[in-house]
N, C-alpha and C positions, 0 to 999 in steps of 0.2 A: 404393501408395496412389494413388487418384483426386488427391490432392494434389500426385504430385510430375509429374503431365500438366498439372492447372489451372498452377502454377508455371511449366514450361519454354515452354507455349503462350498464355500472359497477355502479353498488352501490354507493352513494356517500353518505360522513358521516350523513348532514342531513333526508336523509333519512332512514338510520337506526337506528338513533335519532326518527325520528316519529314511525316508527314502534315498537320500544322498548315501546314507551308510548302506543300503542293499545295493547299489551302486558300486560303490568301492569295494565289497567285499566281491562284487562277481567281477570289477577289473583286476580285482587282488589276484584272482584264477587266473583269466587271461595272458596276464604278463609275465605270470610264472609260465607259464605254457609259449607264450610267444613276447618277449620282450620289447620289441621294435612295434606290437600291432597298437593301434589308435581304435579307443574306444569313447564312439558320439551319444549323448543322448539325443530322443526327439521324441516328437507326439506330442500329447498332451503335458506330460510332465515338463516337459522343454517349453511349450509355450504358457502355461501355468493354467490350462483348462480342465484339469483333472478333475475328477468327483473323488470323494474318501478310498474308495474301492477299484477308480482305474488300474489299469495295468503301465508299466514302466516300458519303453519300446528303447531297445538299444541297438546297436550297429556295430560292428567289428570290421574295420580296415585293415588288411595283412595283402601279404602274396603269399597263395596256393595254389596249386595243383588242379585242386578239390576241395569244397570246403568242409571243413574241419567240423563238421557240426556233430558226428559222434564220440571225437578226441573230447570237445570241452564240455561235451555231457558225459561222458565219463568222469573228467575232470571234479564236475560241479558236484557231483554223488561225492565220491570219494574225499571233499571237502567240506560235507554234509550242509552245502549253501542251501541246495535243493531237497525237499522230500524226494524218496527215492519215490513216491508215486504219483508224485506231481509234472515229475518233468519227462519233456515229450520230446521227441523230434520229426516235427515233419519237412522230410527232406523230397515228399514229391508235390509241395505246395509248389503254386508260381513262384511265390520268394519264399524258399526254405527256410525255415525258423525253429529256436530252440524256444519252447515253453516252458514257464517251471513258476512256481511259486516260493516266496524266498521261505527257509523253513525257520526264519526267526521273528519275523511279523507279518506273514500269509501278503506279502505284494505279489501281485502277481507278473512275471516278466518275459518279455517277448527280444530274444536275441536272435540280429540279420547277419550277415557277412556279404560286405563292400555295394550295398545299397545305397546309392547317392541322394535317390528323391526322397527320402523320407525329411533328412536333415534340411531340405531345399524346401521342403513343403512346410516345416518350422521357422525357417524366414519368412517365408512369404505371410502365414497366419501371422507371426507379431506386427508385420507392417500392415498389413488390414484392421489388426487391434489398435493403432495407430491411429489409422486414417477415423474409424466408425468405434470411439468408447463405448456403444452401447454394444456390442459385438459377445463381449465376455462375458456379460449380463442373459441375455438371447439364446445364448449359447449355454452354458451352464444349465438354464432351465429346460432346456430342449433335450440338451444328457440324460439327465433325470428322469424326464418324461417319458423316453426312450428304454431308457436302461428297467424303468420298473416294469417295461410295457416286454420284456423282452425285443427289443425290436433294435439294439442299438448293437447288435454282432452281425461282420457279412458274414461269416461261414457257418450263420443261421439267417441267412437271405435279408438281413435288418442293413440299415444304413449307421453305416462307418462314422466314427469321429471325423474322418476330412467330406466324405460327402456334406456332413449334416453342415459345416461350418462353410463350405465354396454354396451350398443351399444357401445358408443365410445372408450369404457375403453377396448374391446375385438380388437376394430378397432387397437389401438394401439398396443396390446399384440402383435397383429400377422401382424401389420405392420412392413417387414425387413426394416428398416433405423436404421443406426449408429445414426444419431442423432435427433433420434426421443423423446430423455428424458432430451436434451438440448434447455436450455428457446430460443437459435438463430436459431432455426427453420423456413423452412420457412410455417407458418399456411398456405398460402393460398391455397400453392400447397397439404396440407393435406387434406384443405376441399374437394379440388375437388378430392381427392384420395377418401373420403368418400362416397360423391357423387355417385361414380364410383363404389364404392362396394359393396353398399346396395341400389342401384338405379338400377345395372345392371348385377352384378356379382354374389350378393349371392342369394343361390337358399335355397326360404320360406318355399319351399314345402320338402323338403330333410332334413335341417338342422337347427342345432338349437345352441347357443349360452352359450359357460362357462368359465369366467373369474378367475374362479379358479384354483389354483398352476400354473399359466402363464397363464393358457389362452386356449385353441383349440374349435374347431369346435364338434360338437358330431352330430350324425345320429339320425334323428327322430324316423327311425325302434329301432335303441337300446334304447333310453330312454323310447319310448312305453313297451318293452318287460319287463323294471324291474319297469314300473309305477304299481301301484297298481286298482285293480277297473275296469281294463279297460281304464285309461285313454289317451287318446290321444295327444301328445302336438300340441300346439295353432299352428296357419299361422309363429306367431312371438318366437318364443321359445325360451326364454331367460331364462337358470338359475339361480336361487336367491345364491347367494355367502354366503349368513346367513342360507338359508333355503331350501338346495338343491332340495326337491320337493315342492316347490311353481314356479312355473311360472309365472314369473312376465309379460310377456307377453300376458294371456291368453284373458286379456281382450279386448287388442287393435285389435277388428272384423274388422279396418280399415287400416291392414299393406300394404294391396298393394297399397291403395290410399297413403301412405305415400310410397313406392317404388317406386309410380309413380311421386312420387313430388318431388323426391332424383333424380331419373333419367332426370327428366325436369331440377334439377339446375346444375346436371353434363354437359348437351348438351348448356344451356346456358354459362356456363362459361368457357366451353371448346372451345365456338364458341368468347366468346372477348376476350380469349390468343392466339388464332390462328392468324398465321401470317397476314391472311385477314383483320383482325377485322378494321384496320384502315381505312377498303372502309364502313367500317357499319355507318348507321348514326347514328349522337347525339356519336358519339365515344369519341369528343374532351370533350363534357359535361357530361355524366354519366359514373361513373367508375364502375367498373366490379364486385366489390359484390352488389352495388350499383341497380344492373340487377337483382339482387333474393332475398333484404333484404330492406326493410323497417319498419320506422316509425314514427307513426301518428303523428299530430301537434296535435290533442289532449292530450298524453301521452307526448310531450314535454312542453305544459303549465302546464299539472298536477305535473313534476316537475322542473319550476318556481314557481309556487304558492307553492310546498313543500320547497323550498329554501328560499323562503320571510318570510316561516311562522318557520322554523325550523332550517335556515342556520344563523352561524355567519356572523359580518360584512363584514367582511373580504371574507366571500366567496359569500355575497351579492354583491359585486364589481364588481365580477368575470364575465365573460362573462359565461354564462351556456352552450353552444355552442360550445365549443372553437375547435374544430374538423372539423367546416366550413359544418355540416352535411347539408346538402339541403333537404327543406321539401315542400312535392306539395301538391294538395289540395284534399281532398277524392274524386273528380268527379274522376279526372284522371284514380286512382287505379279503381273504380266501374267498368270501362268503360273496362277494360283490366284482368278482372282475370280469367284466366286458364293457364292451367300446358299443353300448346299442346307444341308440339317439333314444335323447329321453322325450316323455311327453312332456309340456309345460308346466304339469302337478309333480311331475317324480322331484325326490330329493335323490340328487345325483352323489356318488362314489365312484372312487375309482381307485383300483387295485394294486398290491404293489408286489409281486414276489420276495422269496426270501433272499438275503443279500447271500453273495457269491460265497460260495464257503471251498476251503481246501479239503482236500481227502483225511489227511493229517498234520497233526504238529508238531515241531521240535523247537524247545528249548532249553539247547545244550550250550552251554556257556561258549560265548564269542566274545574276541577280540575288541570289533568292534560296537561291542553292548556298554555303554556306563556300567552296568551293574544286568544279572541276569532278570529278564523282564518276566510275569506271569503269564500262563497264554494269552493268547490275545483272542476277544472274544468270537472271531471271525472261523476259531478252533474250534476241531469237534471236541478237544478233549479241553476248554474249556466251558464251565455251567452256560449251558443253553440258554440263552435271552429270546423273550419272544419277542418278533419281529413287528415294526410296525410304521404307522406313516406320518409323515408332519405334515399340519396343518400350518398352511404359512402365510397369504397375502391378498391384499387388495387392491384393487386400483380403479381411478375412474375411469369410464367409458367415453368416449368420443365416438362421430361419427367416422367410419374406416373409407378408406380412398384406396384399396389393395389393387394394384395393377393386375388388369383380369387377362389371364391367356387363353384365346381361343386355337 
């Protein structure tokens, strides 16, 4: 089941336990520095969509000048929050941002100054998590699928956490099921509806994406004609729901590569519900999301070591596991990644790079640590784990009704 990967790759208490405290220690900066400024979270950590290894997306409200964005990297060094080689500033991005990863449990964190839509765009996802519970589910899986495929960063041309999620929020709008806004759904047969849609069906070149008052399709010829400038919408045209002329898609230069990787998991998953699938080998051992969703045994020691250092006893006990996820070894993934359409004999793989790793590590006794934690395995300078994928789920197949866009 889709359900027992949402499970084993959902947020667990101690980890948002740790993350609260890389939170507090870079407001703990802030406010030494500016006492009156307001510090928002949002993104994924704010609406609870995260995978083990997302990034933290924060906001800083003040009055300036200018923003202050070499004052509190400065700051954050000299307070040794940040490795001194992890943090960055790009100050000729559109929205300027401080990068850094925390140097006591490798989060990685993304600081704005006086950005409204971000915060706006973390209401609007919880009330859609609302309206559609299968939402978190869909989503989370599509992270995954993304993030091993490298395809889930825009300023490597992949689509965004808010693309990927107003994608699925449109997929829904205009997906016809009765029971498409009840929690007994069957996910799997949705994912491969999605697959199906934006793998094969919807055409990048024509049309463009709007989740507003329900939801439809629009023509790329009409939104060119009332855009202003000249302007043209992107491969991926997605309307902003906050800010009808931003394009939240414009940046992702790599849609078809991501249509091509939408379209390789629809033919693989199409190909282990099919009646056949039982003459395919490794059929009885690997289960069928299990064919296009992995992850690493690095990202599952990073949280063990986050559970020993941050987990009650009680969830120390616990088998961390409890999902029976099966993890192989990075060679295997190396040896097999690409998105080629298989023939009906191939026994299908699919690849997962090595999870995100910091440059270096510190830890040097903090405040805010119970107790000073060991590295954490996401460190180069702690013992190297090799990296590998979960085996994880199955689902039955149905006959798909995907709303076809010409």
């Amino acid at each position: 089941m889709v359900n027992d990967f949402y499970e084993y790759i959902s947020p667990r208490p101690e980890e948002e336990k740790m993350r609260l405290e890389v939170v507090d220690r870079i407001k703990g900066v802030i406010h030494d520095l500016w006492p009156s400024a307001e510090v928002q979270v949002f993104g994924s950590f704010s609406t609870g969509l995260y995978l083990p290894t997302s990034d933290i997306d924060l906001v800083v409200f003040g009055k300036w000048e200018t923003l202050p964005l070499w004052t509190l990297e400065e700051a954050l060094r000299k307070r040794n929050v940040a490795d001194e080689n992890s943090i960055k500033v790009l100050d000729k991005a559109t929205v300027p941002i401080i990068k850094l990863t925390d140097s006591f449990t490798e989060v990685k964190v993304d600081i704005s100054f006086n950005v409204k839509s971000g915060v706006k765009a973390a209401r609007l996802i919880k009330e859609f998590k609302e309206k559609y519970p299968v939402l978190p589910y869909l989503v989370l899986v599509l992270k995954q699928f993304l993030l091993q495929r490298d395809l889930n960063e825009v300023f490597t041309g992949g689509i965004g956490s808010y693309s990927l999620f107003l994608m699925a929020v449109s997929f829904l709008q205009l997906h016809y099921r009765e029971d498409v806004c009840s929690p007994n759904i069957n996910i799997g047969v949705l994912l491969i509806e999605f697959f199906e849609l934006y793998g094969r069906h919807f055409n990048y070149l024509k049309t463009g994406i709007r989740i507003k008052d329900g939801g439809c399709y629009v023509a790329k010829d009409d939104v060119h004609k009332n855009m202003m400038d000249g302007y043209r919408p992107s491969m991926l045209y997605i309307e902003d729901p906050l800010q009808p002329d931003n394009d939240v898609g414009r940046s992702s230069y790599g849609a078809m590569q991501v249509k091509q990787a939408f379209d390789y998991a629809y033919v693989v998953l199409s190909h282990a519900v099919s009646p056949i699938a039982k003459y395919y080998p490794n059929n009885e051992t690997e289960s069928i999301l299990g064919r296009i969703i992995r992850v690493t045994q690095e990202v599952d020691d990073y949280r063990e070591w986050i559970r020993k250092n941050w987990g009650s006893q009680s969830q120390n006990d616990l088998p961390l596991n409890r999902n029976d996820v099966t993890l192989f070894e990075s060679q295997q993934l190396d040896e097999c990644n690409n998105n080629n359409v298989p023939d009906d004999d191939d026994d299908v793989v699919v690849v997962l790079p090595s999870a995100p790793r910091s440059k270096t590590s510190s830890n040097s006794s903090s405040p805010s640590l119970r107790s000073s934690p060991s590295s954490s395995p996401l460190s180069p300078s702690s013992t190297t784990s090799t990296s590998s994928s979960s085996d994880v789920v199955s689902f039955a197949h149905t006959h798909t009704d995907t709303h076809i866009v010409s």
